[in-house]
N, C-alpha and C positions, 0 to 999 in steps of 0.2 A: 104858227108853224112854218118852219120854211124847211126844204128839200131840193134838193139835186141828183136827178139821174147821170151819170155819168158812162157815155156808151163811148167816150173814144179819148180817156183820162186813163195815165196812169200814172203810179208813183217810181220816177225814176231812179231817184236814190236818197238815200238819210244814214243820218248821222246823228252824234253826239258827242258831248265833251264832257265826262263826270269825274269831278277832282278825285284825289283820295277818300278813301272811306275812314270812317271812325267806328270803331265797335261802340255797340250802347252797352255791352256788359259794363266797359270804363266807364262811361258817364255815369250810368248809376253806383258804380263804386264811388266814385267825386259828388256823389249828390247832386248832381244835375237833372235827373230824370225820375222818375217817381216807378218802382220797381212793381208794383200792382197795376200802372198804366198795362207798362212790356208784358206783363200776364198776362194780357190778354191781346196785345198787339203783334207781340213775338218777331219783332223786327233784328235782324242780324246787326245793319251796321247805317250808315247813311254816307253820303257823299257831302263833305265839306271843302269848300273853296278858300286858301289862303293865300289872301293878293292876287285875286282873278276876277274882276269886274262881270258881272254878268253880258253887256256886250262883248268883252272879248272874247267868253266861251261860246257865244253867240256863234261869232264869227268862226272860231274854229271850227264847232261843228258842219255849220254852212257851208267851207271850202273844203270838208272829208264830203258832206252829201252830193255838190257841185262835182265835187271829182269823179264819184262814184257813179252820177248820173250820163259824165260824157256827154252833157252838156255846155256849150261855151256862155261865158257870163254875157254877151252882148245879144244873148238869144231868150235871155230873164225878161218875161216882158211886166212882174208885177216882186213884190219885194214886202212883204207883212211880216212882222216882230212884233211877237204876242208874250206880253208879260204882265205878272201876280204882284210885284213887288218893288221896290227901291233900285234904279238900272244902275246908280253910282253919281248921277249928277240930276241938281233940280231942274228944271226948267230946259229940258235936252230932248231933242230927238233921237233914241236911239234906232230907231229902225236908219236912219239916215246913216248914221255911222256904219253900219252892217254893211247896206248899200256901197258905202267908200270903197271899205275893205275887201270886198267879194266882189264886188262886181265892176268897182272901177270906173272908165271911163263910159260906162249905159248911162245914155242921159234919157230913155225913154221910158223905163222902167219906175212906176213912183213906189216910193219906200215910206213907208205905211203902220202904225204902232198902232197893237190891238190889243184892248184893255178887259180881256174878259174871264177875268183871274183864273183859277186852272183848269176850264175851259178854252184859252185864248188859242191856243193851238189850232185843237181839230174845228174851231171856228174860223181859223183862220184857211186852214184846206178849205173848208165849204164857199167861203170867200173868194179866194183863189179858182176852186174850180168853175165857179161861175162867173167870174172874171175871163175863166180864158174858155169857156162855151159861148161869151156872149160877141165870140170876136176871132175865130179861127186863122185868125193872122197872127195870133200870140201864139207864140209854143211854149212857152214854160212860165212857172213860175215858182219863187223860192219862198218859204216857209220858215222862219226861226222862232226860237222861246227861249228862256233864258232867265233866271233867276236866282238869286243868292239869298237865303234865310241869315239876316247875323244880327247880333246886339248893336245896340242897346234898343234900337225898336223893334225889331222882331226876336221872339224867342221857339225855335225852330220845335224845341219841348214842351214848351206851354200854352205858346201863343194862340194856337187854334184848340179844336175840342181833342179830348182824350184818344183817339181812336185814328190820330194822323199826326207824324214829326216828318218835319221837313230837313227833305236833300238839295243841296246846290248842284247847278250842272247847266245843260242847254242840249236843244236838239234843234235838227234841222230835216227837211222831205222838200225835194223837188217833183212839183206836176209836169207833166209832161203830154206831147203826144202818141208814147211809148214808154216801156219802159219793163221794170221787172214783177210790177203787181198792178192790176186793172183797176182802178176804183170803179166800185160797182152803184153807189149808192151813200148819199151822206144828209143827216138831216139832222135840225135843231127844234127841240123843244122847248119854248119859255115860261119861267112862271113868277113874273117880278112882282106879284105878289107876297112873293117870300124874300123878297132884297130886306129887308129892317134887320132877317137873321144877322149880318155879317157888321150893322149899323148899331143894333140895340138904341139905347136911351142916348148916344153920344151926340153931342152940339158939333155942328160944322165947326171948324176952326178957320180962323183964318193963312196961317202957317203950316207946315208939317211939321212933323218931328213929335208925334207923342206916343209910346209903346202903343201897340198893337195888342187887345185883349179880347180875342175873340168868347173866351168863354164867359164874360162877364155880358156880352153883348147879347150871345144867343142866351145868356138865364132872362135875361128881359121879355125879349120875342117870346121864348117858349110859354112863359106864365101869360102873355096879352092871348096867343095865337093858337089854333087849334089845329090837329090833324098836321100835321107838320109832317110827321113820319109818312100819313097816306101820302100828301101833296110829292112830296119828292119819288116816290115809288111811283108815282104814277106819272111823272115826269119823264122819269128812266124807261119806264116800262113802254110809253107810248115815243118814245126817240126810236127805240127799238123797235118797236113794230112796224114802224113807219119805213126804218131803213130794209128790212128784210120783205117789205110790200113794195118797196122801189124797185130791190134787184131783184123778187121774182124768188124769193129761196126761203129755208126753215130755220128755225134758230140749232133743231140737228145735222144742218147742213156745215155748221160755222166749225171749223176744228182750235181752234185758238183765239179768247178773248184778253185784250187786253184792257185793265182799266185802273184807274189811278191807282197807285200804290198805298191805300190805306193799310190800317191793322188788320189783322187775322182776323179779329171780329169781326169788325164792321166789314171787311171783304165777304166774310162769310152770311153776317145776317142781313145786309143791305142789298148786297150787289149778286150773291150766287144764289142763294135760296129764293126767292122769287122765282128766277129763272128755271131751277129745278139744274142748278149747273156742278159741274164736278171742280173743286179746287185745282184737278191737274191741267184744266182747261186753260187755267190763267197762268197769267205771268206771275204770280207771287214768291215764287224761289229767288228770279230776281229782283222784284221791286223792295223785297224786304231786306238786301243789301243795298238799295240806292236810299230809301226813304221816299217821301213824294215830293219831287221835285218840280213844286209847281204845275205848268202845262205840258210839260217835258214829257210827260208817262209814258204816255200814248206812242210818241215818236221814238223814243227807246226803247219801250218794247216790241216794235215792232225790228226796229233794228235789231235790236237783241236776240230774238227768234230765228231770222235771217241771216244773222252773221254764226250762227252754232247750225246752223241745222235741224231747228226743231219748226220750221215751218220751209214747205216745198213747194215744188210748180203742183198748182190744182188744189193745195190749201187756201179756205177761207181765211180770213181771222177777221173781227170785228174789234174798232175801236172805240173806245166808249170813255166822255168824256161829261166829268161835272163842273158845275162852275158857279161861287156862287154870284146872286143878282136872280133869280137860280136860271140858270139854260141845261141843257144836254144836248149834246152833240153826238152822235155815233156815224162811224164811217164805217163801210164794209171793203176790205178789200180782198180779191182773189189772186196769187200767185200764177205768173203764167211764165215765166224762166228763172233760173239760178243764175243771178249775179256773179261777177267774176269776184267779188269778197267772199262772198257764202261762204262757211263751212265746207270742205271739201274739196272745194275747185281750182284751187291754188295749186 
């Protein structure tokens, strides 16, 4: 278990970059998508990137959240690019390239790739914020993800289980020693006990390059492994308790949950029922025009919320983040001013 109280963090500003969207009606009119999955997923559309490297959207989202935060890039004192998938090139740093682009000439600042599939994000805040508590000489630090689902190794439709299609896009959050939402509280729960799910029966290779078949991987695991369903529920369930015993509050405290963009089902029977939560609570209106875009969710939805006006000064919201290898991640954040983007204030 790890955890961090955070009494003098907050999040200064974020961002995203999410290509055009694609209706899934078409795709399953082209037979690309299986029309009994969408029954039960009910996703509106997903974000697809054409000729956009996942570090570029990187970067762009990083220079909207850097802007937004009115912070200067020579004042970045740490730099993590957390990514699920394929950046565009083998054997490549890309948090380094981020680094170029956005921040330029900071040479103190180290630029950092976090590999903790769509968890990587809000692992990468926990990172981050105890990176700059353990050192009150750093004021900030920047946050990206970044991911593009495409053929021929990944299939955004099939490749993982029935109950998730993936969106391409990137986000970005800058921590700060101020800013427009306090982090109150962020903690990770592990249980790599369950890493074989995303592995099944499959040999190391020595190269890349072989489709991505998650659901043949998990029919392995599930027939060897028991409790599967408990295990991760109670994985989620203790992230979350843990973060709402940090900052001292109720899970009826929290007015807006964010959490990966899965299907209507699986949001419903995995993630709110347990909780005893209401669908309007979540971001699902919008994640089911993005798809789940990797580590992204988390950071978009919170943008997302902020920049319409559906979360304000003295709203909680919690972010909750799965990943497999399996972790969970949840960050609690509270609202303490309206950003000069927000909704309204323009």
């Amino acid at each position: 278990m790890v955890h961090v109280r955070c009494d003098d963090l907050f999040i200064a500003g974020v961002g995203h970059r999410l290509p055009a969207t694609l209706d899934v009606a078409d795709v399953i009119a082209g037979g690309g998508y299986d029309s009994r999955e969408q029954s039960a997923n009910d996703y509106a559309s997903v974000s697809v990137a054409n000729g956009e490297a996942p570090p570029e959207m990187a970067v762009h989202a990083a220079r909207l959240a850097l802007s937004r935060s009115q912070i200067p890039a020579g004042d970045v004192a740490l730099l993590l690019h957390a990514s699920a998938w394929f950046q565009g090139l083998d054997y490549w740093p890309a948090a380094s390239y981020v680094h170029r682009e956005v921040l330029g000439g900071n040479r103190h600042a180290p630029a950092l790739d976090v590999q903790q599939m769509c968890n990587g994000a809000l692992g990468a805040v926990e990172l981050a914020a105890s990176y700059l508590t353990a050192d009150r000489s750093r004021r900030s630090a920047l946050v990206t993800t970044a991911d593009r689902f495409d053929g021929p190794g990944f299939d955004r439709w099939r490749s993982d289980v029935g109950g998730i299609v993936y969106g391409d896009g990137a986000a970005a959050a800058v921590l700060a020693r101020d800013g427009f939402a306090r982090l109150l509280a962020v903690a990770t729960i592990v249980d790599t006990g369950l890493e074989a799910m995303y592995r099944g029966a499959e040999t190391f290779a020595t190269t890349p390059g072989r489709p991505v078949d998650i659901r043949a991987r998990r029919r392995v695991f599930m027939v060897e492994t028991e409790g599967v369903a408990d295990r991760t529920t109670a994985g989620l369930t203790e992230a979350i308790e843990q973060t709402l015993g940090e900052a001292g509050t109720k899970l009826g405290d929290i007015a807006r949950f964010v959490f990966p963009n899965v299907g209507l089902n699986t949001l419903r029977t995995r993630y709110l029922a347990p909780f005893g939560l209401d669908l309007a609570a979540s971001t699902w209106e919008w994640g089911r025009r993005t798809g789940h875009v990797g580590a992204a969710d988390q950071l978009t939805g919170l943008a997302h919320l902020v920049e319409t006006g559906q979360a304000e000064p003295g709203d909680r919201v919690m972010l909750i983040g799965i990943g497999a290898g399996f972790s969970w991640t949840c960050g609690l954040v509270e609202l303490t001013a309206c950003p000069s983007w927000a909704a309204g204030t323009g």
